[in-house]
Residue, then its C-alpha position, 0 to 999 in steps of 0.5 A: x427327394x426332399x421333404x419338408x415338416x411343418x409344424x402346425x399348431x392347432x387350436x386344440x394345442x394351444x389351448x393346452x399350452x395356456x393352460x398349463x402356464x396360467x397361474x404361475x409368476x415367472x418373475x420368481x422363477x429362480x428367486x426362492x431362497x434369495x436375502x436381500x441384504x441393505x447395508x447399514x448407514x455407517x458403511x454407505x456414509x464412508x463410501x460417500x465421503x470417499x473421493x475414491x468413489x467421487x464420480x462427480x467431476x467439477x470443472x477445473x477452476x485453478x489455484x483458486x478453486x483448491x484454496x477455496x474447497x480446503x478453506x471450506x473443508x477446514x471450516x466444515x470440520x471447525x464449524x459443521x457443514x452449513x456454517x462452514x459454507x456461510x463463513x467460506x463465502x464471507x472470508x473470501x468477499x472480506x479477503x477481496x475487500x481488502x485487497x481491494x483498499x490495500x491497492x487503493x493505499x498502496x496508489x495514494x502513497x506513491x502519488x506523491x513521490x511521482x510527483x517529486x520525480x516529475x517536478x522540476x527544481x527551476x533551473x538547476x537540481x536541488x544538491x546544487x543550492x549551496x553554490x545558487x544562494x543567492x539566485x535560487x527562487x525559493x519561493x517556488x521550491x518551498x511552494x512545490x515542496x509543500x504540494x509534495x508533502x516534503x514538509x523537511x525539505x520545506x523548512x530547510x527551503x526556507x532557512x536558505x531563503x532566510x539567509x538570501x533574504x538578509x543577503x541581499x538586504x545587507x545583514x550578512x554576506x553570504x558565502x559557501x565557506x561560511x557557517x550558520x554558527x558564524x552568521x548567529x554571532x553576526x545577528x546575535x546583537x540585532x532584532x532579528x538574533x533570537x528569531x534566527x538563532x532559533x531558526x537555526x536550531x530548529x533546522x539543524x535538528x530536523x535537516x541534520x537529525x532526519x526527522x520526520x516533520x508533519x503538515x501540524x509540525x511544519x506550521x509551528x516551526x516555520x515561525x521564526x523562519x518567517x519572523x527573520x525573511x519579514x523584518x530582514x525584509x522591512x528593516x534595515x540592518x543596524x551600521x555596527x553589525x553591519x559594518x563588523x560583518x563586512x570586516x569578518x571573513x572567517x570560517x568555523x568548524x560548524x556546518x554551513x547554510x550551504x551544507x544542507x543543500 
């Protein structure tokens, strides 16, 4: 046999039940006698500053997102908080400007020097000239020179194209073996002596000396070059010097005009 209970609850019960309850806050149950403690705000303001308690995690950025929080740290601590974030921003905008006009100069001062590198000599190199002489198109040598900037090299161009200049109008003859010194005495007594015999120094000192000649230098010192290839040009050479340097053959200790090729 099996029996089955039922508990039935009657009106009359619950009625009781609610009574009793009624009145009382079950929410205190069991939290009389409790202190609530709040901890004081130099102790929560170390937690804070703890990376240990950092839960926030940032997207990784790289080698540059690690300068940029270690600069703004050590700016922070210099300058506090609010100044530290300001100068952060403006350092890192004044860095990348620079980079930026460094690039810019860094392209404009290899431009010329690509362009040497590109540029042909006409027909032969440039460490040949003192065996071409007297074929060599100057001209165009000293107009590429100074599209280079090579301001040196433009004045040496046109000491060598002073003396093609008087050789082929018979004031000297021209030849590898021969000296610049020997080439002044031959003009010494000429018109165009002093011209060339301070050509010849400002060459010597510059082509010799490796000095560094600007475009305002380059204009006041191709002078005499220029004064020697016109008149060598316009003027016959007088018989006597002409016909002395005709007879002369010899050499000298001195460097040559084809030296400096």
């Amino acid at each position: 046999m099996c029996l089955t209970m039922h508990a039935v609850v009657t009106p009359a019960a619950d009625a009781q039940t609610q009574s009793l309850t009624s009145g009382v806050d079950t929410t205190q149950v069991g939290t009389s006698g409790l202190e609530v403690r709040i901890p004081p705000d130099e102790r929560l303001d170390a937690y804070r500053s703890d990376d240990t308690y950092d839960y926030v995690r940032e997207s990784p950025d790289g080698e540059g997102g690690f300068l940029r929080r270690a600069l703004s740290r050590f700016l922070d601590a210099l300058f506090g908080t609010e100044w530290g974030v300001q100068l952060t921003e403006y350092v890192i905008y004044a860095a990348i400007f620079l980079l930026v006009a460094y690039g810019i100069l860094a392209l404009i001062r290899m431009e010329p020097s690509a362009s040497r590198r590109r540029r042909p000599t006409s027909n032969y190199q440039r460490d040949e000239l003192e065996e071409r002489v007297q074929e060599a198109d100057f001209d165009t040598l000293i107009e590429h020179a100074l599209d280079d900037q090579d301001y040196r090299s433009a004045l040496r161009l046109l000491y060598l194209r002073a003396l093609q200049i008087l050789d082929q109008n018979d004031w000297i003859q021209w030849a590898p073996e021969r000296t610049n010194a020997h080439y002044e005495r031959r003009l010494r007594r000429t018109m165009i002596g002093g011209a060339f015999r301070e050509a010849t120094h400002i060459f010597d000192v510059v082509w010799y000396g490796d000095v560094h000649v600007e475009e305002a230098d380059f204009r006041a010192l191709r002078r005499p070059f220029d004064t020697v290839t016109e008149h060598a040009r316009e003027n016959a050479p007088e018989s006597n010097s002409h016909a002395d340097m005709h007879s002369s053959s010899g050499t000298d200790s001195s460097r040559t005009g084809g030296d400096a090729a």
